[in-house]
ZALOPA-475558 format. One record per residue: x, z, y of N, C-alpha, C in turn. Coordinates in steps of 0.2 Angstrom, whole numbers, plus 5000, padded with zeros to 4 digits. Layout:
REM ZALOPA-475558
SITE	neast	nup	nnorth	caeast	caup	canorth	ceast	cup	cnorth
SITE	X	Z	Y	X	Z	Y	X	Z	Y $
...
END
This chain:
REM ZALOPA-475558
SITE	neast	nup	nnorth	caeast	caup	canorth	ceast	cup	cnorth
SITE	4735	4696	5044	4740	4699	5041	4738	4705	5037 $
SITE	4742	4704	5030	4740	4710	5026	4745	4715	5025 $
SITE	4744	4723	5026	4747	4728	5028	4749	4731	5024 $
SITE	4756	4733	5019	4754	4735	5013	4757	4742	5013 $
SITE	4753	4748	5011	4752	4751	5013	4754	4755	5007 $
SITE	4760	4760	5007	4763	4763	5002	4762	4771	5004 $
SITE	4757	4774	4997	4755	4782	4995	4762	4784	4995 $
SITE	4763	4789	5000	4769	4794	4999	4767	4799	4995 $
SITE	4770	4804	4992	4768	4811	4990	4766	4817	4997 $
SITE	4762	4820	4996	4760	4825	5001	4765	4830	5003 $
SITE	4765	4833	5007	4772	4840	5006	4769	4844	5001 $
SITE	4777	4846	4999	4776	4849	4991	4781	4857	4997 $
SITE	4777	4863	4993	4781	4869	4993	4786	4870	4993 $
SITE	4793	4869	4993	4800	4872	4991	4801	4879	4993 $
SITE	4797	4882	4994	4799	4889	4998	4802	4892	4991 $
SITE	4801	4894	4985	4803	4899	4981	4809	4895	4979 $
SITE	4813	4889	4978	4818	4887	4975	4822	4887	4983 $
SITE	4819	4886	4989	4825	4888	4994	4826	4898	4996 $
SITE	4821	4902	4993	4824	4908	4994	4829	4909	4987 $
SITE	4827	4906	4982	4831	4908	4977	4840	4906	4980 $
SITE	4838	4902	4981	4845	4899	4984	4850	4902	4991 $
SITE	4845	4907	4994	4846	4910	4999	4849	4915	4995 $
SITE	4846	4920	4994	4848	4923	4988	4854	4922	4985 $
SITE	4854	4917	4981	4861	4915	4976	4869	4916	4981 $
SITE	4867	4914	4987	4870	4913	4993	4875	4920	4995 $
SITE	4869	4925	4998	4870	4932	4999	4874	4936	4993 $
SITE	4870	4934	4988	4874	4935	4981	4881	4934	4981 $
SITE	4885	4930	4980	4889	4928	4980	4895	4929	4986 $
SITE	4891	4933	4993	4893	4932	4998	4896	4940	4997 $
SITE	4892	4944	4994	4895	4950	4994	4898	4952	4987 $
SITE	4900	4946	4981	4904	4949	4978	4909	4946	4981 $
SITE	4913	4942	4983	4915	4939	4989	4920	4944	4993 $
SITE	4915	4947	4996	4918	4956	4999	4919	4958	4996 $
SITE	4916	4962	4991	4917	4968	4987	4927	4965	4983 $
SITE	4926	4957	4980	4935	4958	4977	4939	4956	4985 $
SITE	4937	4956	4989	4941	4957	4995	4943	4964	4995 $
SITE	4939	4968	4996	4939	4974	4996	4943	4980	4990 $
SITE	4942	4978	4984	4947	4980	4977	4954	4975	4979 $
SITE	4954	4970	4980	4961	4967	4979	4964	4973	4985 $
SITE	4963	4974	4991	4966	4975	4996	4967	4985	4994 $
SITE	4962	4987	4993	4965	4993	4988	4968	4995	4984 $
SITE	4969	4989	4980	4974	4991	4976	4980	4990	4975 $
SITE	4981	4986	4984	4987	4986	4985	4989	4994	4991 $
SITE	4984	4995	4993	4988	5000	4998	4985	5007	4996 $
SITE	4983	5008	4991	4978	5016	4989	4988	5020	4986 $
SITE	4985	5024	4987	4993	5032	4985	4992	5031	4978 $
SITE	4998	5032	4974	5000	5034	4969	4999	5041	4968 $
SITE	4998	5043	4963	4998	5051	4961	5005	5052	4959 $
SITE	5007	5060	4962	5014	5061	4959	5014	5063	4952 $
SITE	5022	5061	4953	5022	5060	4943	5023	5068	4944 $
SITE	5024	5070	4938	5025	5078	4936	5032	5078	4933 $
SITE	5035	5084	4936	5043	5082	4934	5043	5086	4928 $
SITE	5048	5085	4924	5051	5087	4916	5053	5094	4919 $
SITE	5053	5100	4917	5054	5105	4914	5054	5109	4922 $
SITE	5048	5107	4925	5047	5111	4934	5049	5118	4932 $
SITE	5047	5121	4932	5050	5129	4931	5055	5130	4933 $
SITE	5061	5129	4927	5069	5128	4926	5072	5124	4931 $
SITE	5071	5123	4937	5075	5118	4940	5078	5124	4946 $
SITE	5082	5122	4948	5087	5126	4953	5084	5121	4958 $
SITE	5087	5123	4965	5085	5125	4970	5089	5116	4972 $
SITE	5096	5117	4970	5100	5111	4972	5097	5106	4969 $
SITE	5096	5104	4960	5094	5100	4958	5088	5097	4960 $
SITE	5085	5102	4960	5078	5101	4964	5076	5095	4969 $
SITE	5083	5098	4974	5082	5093	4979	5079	5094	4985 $
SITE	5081	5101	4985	5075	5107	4991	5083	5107	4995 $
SITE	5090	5107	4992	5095	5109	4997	5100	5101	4995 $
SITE	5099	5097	4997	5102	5092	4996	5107	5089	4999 $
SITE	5111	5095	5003	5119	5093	5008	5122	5090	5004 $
SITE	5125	5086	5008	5132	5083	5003	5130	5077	4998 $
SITE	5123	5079	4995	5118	5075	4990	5116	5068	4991 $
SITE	5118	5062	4987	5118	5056	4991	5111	5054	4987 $
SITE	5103	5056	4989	5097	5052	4986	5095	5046	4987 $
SITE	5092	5043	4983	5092	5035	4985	5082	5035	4983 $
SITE	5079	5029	4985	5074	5029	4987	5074	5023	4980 $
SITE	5069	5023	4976	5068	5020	4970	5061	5015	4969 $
SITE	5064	5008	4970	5055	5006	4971	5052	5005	4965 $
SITE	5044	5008	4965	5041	5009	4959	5036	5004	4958 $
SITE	5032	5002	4964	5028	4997	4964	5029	4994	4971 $
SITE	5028	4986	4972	5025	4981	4967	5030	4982	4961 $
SITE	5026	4980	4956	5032	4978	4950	5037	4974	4950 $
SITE	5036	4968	4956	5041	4963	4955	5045	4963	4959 $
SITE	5046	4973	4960	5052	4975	4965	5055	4980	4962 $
SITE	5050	4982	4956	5052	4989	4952	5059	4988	4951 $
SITE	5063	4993	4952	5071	4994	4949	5076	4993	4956 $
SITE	5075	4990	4959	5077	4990	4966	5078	4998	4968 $
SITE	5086	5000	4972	5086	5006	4974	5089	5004	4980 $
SITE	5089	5008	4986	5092	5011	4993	5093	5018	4994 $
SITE	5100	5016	4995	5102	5024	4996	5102	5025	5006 $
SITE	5098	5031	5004	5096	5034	5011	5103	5039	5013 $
SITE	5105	5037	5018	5111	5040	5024	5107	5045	5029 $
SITE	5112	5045	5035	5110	5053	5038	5101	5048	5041 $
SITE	5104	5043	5043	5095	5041	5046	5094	5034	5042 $
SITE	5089	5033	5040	5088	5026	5039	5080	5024	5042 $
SITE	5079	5019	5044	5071	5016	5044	5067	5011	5039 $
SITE	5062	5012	5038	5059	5007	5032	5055	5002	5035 $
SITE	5056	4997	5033	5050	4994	5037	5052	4985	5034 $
SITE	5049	4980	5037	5049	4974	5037	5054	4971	5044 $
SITE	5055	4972	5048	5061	4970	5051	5070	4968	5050 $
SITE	5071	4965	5053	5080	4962	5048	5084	4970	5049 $
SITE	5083	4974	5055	5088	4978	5055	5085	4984	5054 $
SITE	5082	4985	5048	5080	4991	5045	5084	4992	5040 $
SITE	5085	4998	5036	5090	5002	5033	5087	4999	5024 $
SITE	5080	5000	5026	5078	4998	5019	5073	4994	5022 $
SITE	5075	4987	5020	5070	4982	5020	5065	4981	5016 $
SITE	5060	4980	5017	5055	4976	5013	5050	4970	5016 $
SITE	5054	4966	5017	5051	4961	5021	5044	4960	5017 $
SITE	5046	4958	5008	5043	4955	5006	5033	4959	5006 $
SITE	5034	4964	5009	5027	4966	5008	5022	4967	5016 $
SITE	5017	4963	5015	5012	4959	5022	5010	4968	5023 $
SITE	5010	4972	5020	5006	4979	5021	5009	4984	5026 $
SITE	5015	4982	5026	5020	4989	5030	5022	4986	5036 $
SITE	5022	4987	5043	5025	4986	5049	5033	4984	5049 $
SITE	5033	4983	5054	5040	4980	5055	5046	4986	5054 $
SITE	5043	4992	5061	5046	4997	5059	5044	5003	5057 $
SITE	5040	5006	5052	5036	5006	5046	5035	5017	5046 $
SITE	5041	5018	5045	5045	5025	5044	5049	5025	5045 $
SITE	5052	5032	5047	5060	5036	5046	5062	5040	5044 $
SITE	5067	5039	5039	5070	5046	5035	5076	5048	5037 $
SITE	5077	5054	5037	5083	5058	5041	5085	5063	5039 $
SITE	5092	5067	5038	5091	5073	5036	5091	5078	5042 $
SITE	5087	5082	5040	5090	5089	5046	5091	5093	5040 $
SITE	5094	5098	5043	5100	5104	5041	5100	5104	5031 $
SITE	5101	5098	5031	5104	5094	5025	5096	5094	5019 $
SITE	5089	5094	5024	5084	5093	5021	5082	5086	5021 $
SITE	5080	5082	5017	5078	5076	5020	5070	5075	5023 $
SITE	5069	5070	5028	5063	5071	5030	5059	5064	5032 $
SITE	5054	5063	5032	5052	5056	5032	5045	5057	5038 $
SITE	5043	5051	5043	5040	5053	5048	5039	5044	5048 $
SITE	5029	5046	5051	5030	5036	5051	5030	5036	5057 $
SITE	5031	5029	5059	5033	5028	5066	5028	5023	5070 $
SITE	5020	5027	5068	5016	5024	5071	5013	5014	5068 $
SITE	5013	5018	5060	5012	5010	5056	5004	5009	5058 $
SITE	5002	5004	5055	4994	5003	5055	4990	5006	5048 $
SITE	4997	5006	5041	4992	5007	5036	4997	5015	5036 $
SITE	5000	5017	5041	5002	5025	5038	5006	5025	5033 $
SITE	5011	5030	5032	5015	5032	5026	5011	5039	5024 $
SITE	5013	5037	5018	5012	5043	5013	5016	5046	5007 $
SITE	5014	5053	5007	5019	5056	5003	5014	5059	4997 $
SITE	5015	5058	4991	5012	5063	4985	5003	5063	4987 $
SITE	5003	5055	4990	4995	5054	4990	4992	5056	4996 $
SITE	4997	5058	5002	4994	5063	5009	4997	5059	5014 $
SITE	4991	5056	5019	4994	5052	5021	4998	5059	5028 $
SITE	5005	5056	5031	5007	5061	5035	5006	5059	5042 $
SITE	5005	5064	5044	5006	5063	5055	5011	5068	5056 $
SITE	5013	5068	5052	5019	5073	5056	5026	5071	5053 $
SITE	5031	5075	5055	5037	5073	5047	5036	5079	5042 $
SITE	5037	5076	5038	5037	5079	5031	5043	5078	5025 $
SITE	5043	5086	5023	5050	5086	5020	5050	5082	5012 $
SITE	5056	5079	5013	5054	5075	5004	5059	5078	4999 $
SITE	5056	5080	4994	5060	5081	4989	5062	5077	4984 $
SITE	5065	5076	4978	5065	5073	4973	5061	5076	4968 $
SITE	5059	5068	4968	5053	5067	4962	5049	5065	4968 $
SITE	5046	5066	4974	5043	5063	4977	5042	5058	4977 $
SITE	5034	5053	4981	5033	5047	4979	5030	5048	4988 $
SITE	5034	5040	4990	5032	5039	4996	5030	5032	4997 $
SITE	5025	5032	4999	5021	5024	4999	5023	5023	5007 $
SITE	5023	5017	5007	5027	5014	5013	5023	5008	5013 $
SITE	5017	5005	5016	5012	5000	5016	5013	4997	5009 $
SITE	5013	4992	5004	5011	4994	5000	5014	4995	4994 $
SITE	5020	4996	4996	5028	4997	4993	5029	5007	4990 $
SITE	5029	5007	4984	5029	5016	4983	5036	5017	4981 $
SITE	5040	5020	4984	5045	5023	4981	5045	5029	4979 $
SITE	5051	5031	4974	5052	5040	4971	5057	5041	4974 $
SITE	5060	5047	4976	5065	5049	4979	5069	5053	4973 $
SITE	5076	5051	4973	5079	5051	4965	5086	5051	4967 $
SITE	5091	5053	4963	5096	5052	4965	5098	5045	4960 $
END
């Protein structure tokens, strides 16, 4: 019996096309994070307050420093595809994703169920979160306490910003 005997190739190196690949790998794995990490800031980072028209000259009532009687409403500025939506804020209201919130925002995955609350004391209005995961914020600071809101204020509510406006 004849044996036919077939020449394989010897082992060849692959090491430098398997680190390259390893590499390429890593690579990829950390832009990967990094637009994880941009998309998700750029939905929940604070707005900077706008600057209001003619600050000096404003009175005390206009202002929105003495707002008894004052019916202001909460005006969403971002996302955009809620821009122009308003809710008018009463003696209490709550923000949040929940059905029986005063101002709903179901539509936004960043904000708690029940989110904040706004209220007036002694005809000031004032805003306080109710133990969210991503915090509320007023004029870019995130708050732990209540915090008094005026008009022209901008209050981010997970990743929903509103202005406080009549």
């Amino acid at each position: 019996m004849h044996m036919l005997l077939v020449s394989l190739p010897g082992p060849t190196d692959n090491t430098p096309v398997l680190r390259t690949l390893e590499y390429g790998v890593i690579l990829l794995l950390w832009l990967f994070f990094m637009w994880v990490v941009r998309a998700v800031w750029v939905e929940v980072r604070p707005l900077k307050r706008r600057r209001r028209r003619r600050e000096e000259n404003l009175d005390p009532v206009a202002d929105g420093k003495s707002s008894k009687g004052r019916r202001l409403k909460l005006h969403v500025i971002r996302p955009e595809d809620q821009a122009g939506r308003s809710y008018e804020i009463g003696p209490e209201v709550t923000v949040g994703r929940a059905p029986g919130c005063g101002v709903l925002i179901d539509y936004d995955t960043y904000s708690s169920n029940l989110h904040a609350r706004l209220y007036r004391l002694d005809g000031d209005l004032w805003a306080e979160d109710l133990g969210s995961t991503n915090g509320t914020w007023v004029n870019t600071v995130r708050i732990g306490e209540r915090t008094k809101l005026q008009k022209g204020d901008l209050l981010q509510v997970g990743g929903t910003v509103f202005e406080v406006g009549k």
